[in-house]
VMD Tcl script that draws the C-alpha trace (Angstrom):
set ca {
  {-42.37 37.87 -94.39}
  {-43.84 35.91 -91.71}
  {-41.90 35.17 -88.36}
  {-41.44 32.25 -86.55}
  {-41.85 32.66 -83.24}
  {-42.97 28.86 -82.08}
  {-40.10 26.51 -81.35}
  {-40.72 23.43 -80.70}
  {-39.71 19.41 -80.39}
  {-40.45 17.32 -82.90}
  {-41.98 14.72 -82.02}
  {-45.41 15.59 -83.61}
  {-43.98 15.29 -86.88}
  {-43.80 12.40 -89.19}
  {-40.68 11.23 -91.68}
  {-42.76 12.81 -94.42}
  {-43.09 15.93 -92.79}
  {-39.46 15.56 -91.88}
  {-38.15 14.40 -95.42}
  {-40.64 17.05 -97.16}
  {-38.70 20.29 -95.36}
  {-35.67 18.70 -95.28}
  {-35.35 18.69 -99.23}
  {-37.37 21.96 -99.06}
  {-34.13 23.58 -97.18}
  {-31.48 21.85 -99.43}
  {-33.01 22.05 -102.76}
  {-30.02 25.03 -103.54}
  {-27.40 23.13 -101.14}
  {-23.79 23.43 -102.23}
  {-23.69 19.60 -102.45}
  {-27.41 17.81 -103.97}
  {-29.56 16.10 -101.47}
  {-32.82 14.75 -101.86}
  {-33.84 12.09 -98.76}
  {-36.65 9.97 -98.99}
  {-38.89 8.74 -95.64}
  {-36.91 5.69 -96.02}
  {-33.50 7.12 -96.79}
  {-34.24 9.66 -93.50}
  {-34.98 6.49 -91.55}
  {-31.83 5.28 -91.96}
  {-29.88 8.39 -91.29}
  {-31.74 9.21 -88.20}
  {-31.14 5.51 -87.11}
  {-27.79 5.36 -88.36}
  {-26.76 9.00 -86.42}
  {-29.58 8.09 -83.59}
  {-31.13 11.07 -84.65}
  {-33.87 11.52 -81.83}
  {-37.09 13.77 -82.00}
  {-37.08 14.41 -78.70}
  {-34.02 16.26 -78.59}
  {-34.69 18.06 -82.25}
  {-35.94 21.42 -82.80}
  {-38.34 22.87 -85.29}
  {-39.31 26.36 -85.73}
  {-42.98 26.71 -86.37}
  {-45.58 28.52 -88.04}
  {-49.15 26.63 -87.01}
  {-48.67 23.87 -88.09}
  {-46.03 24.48 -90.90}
  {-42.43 23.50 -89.97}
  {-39.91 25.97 -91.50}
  {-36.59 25.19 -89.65}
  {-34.98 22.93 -88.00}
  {-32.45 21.00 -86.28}
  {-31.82 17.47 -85.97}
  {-30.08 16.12 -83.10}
  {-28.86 12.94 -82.31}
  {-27.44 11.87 -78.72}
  {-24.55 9.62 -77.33}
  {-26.67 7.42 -74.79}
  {-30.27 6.54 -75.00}
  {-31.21 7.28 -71.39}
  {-28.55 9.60 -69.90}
  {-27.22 11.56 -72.85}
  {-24.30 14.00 -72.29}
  {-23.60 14.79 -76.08}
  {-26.15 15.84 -78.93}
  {-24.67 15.50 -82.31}
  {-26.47 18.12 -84.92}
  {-27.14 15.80 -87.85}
  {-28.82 18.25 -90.00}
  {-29.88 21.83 -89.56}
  {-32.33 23.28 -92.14}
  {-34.01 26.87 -93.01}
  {-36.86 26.32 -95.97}
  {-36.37 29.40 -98.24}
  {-39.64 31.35 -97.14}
  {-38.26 31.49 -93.55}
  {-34.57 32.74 -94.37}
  {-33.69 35.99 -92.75}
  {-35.03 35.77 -89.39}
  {-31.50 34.03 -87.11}
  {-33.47 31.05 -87.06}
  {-30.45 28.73 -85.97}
  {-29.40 31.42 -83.52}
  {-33.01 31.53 -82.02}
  {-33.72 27.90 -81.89}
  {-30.65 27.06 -79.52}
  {-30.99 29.97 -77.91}
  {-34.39 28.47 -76.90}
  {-33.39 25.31 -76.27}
  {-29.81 25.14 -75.05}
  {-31.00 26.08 -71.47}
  {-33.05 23.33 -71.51}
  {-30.31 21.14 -72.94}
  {-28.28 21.87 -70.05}
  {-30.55 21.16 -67.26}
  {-31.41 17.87 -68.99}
  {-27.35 16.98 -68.48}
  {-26.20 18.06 -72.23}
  {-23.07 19.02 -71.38}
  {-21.59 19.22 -75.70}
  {-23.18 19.67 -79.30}
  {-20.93 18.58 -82.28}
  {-21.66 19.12 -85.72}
  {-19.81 19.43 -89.14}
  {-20.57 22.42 -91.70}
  {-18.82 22.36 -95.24}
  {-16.02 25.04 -95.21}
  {-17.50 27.17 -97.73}
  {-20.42 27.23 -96.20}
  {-20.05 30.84 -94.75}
  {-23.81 31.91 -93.76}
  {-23.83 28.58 -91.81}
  {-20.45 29.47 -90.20}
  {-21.31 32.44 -89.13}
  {-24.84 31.12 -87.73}
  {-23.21 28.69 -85.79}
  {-20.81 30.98 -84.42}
  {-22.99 33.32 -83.54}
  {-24.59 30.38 -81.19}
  {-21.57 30.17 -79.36}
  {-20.30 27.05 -81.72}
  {-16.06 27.48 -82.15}
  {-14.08 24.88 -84.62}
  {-12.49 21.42 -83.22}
  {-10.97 20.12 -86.55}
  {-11.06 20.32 -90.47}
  {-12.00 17.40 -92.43}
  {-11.57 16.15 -96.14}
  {-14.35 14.61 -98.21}
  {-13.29 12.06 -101.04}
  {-14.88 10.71 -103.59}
  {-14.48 8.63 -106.77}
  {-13.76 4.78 -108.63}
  {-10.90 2.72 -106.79}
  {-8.16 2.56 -109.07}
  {-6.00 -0.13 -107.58}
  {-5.14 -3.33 -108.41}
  {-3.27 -4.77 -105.48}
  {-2.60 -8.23 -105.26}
  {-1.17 -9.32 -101.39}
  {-0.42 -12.45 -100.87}
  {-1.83 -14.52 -98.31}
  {-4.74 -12.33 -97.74}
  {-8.17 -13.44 -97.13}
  {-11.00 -11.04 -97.12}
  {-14.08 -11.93 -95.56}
  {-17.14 -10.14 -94.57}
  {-17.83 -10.54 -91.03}
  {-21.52 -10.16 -88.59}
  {-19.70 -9.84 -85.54}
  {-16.59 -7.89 -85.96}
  {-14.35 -7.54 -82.40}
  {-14.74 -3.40 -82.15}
  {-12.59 -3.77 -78.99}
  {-9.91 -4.77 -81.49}
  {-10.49 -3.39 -84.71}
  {-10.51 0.04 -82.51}
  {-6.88 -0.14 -82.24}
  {-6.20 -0.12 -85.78}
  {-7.31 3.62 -86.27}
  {-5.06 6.08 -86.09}
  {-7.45 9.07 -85.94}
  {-11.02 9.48 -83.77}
  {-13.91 9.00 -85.84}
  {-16.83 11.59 -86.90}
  {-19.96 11.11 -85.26}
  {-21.13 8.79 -88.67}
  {-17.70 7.16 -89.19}
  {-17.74 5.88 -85.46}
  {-17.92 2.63 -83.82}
  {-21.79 2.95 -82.54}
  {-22.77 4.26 -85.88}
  {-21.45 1.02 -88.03}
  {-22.78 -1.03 -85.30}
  {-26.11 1.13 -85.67}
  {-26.30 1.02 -89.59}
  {-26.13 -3.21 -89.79}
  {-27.04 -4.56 -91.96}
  {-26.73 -1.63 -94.18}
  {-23.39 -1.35 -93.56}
  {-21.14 -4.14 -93.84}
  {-17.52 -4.74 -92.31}
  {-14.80 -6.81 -94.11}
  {-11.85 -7.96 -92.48}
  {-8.39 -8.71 -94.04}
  {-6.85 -12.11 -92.41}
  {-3.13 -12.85 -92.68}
  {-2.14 -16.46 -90.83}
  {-5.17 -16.57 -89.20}
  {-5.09 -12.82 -87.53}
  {-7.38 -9.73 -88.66}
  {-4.87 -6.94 -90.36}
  {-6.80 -4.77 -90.93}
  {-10.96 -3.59 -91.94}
  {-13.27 -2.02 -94.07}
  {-16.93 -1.01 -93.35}
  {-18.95 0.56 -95.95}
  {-22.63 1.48 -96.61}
  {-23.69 -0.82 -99.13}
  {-26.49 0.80 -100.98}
  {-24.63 4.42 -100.98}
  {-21.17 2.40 -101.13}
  {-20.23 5.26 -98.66}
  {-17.02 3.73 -96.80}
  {-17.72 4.37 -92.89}
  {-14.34 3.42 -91.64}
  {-11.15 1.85 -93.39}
  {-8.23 0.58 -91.43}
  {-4.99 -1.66 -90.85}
  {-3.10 -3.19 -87.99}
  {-0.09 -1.09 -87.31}
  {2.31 -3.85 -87.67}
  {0.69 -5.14 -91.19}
  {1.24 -1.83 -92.54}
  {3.35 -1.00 -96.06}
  {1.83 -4.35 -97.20}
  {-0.92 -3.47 -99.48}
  {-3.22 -4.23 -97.05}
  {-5.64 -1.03 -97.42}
  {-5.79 -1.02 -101.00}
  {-6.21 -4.91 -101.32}
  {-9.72 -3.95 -98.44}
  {-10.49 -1.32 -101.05}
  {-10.28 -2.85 -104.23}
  {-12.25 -5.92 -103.04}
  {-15.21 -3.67 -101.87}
  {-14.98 -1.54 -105.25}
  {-15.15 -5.09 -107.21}
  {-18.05 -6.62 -105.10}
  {-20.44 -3.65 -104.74}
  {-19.10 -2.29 -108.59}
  {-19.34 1.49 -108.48}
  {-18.09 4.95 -107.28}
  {-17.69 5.12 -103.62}
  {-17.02 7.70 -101.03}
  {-15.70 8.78 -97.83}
  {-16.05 11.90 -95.37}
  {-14.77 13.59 -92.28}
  {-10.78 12.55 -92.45}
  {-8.76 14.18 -90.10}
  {-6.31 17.13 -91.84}
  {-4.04 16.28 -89.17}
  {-3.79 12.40 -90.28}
  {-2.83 13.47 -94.28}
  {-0.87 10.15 -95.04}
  {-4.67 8.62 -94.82}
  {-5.83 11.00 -97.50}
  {-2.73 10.61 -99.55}
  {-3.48 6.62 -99.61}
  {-7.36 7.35 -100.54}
  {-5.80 10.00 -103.68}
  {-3.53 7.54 -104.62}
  {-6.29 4.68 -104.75}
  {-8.80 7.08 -106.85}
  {-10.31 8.69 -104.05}
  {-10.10 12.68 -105.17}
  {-10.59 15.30 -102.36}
  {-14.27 16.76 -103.35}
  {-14.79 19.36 -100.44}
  {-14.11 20.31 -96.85}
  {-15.89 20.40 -93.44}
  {-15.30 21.68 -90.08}
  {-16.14 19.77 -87.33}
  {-17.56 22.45 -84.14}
  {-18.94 22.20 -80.83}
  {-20.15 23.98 -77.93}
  {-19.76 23.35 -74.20}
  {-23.07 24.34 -72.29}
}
mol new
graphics top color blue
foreach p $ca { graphics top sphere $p radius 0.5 }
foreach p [lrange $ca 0 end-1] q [lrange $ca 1 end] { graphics top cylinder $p $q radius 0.2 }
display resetview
């Protein structure tokens, strides 16, 4: 076995590089992913995934680790948000994840990183465990859904319309529960034009939105003004996106502790598919 001693940034290193040993490390993932320089692009944009504050655990010039990190502010960042942490399988073994922010976290914290987030599927023990073992402790669960919209809602007096400039200062209010890191405000707003918002008007006032990645027809963020609730609103938003971009469609990262949202996304064909934590350190 050969040990990797060299930790690094990762700035050297292109999106092939990148999207090479990134598919290296999940090619026996509990959930399939294969990401393409393009398809990386857009996640690293999307999560502001920034080199600079990555890691990658070296061998020469071979990468065989590493950690993706993406940050709340482009200048003065306070938060780094792990966006995807990867071992290839000849490196396995050696506390890689352990190592590499035990390297780096020092650094992180004269820099003025004062939090890392991430979110690790449930059964995902070895990864757990690693993360623990970093000093990482669980914030909240979260449910993953997935399938064909079922609905057929018809409200009257609705208007859906797809919107450039959506009013995040309002729509904000709607939600009931904070957003993941990719569900959240700056990500949507990062993700245009990929990612489109729809907004559901009633007498000339927004009720309610929907903003969904229209390639992946992964829905970012779904919801409805407190007072237009019980009205059909949500599934009327859902059933127009399933129609217009016509296929199976997903959500992540819903709050356990907000289950009436997961009950509505069940109910409209949405099945419960697997389960993260969210965790974090303070440094």
């Amino acid at each position: 076995m050969i040990f990797l001693h060299d930790f690094r940034d990762l700035r050297g290193e292109s999106t092939e590089t990148l999207s090479h040993t990134f598919n290296e490390a999940f090619s026996d993932y509990i959930v399939p992913m294969h990401l393409t320089p393009s398809i990386l692009e857009q996640k690293m944009k999307a999560e502001n995934l920034r080199r600079e504050w990555s890691i990658g655990a070296f061998h020469g010039n071979d990468l065989g680790a590493f950690i993706l990190h993406g940050t709340d502010h482009d200048t003065r960042p306070t938060i780094l948000y792990n966006g995807g942490t990867g071992v290839t399988p000849a490196y396995r073994g050696q506390h890689l994840i352990q190592k590499m922010y035990q390297q780096f976290i020092p650094r992180y914290k004269e820099a003025g990183i004062r939090k890392i987030i991430l979110e690790v599927i449930s059964s995902n023990l070895p990864a757990i465990k690693a993360y623990t073992n970093s000093g990482f402790h669980k914030l909240r669960m979260f449910h993953c859904h997935k399938g064909t919209i079922t609905v057929h809602t018809t409200t009257p007096g609705v208007t859906i319309r797809e919107t450039d400039q959506p009013e995040w200062p309002v729509l904000s209010t709607f939600m009931d529960m904070t957003p993941a890191w990719s569900n959240s405000v700056p990500g949507i707003q990062r993700e245009y034009p990929a990612t489109a918002t729809f907004e559901a008007i009633i007498d000339g006032q927004v009720a309610g939105f929907i903003s969904v990645h229209k390639e992946s027809r992964r829905i970012r963020n779904i919801a409805v003004h407190p007072g237009f609730r019980r009205r059909g609103i949500g599934s009327t938003l859902l059933q127009h996106v399933a129609a217009a971009l016509n296929g199976p469609m997903s959500i992540i990262n819903i709050d356990e502790k907000n289950p009436e949202i997961s009950a509505f996304l069940e109910k409209a064909g949405l099945q419960r598919f697997l389960s993260q934590y969210e965790m974090a350190i303070e440094i």
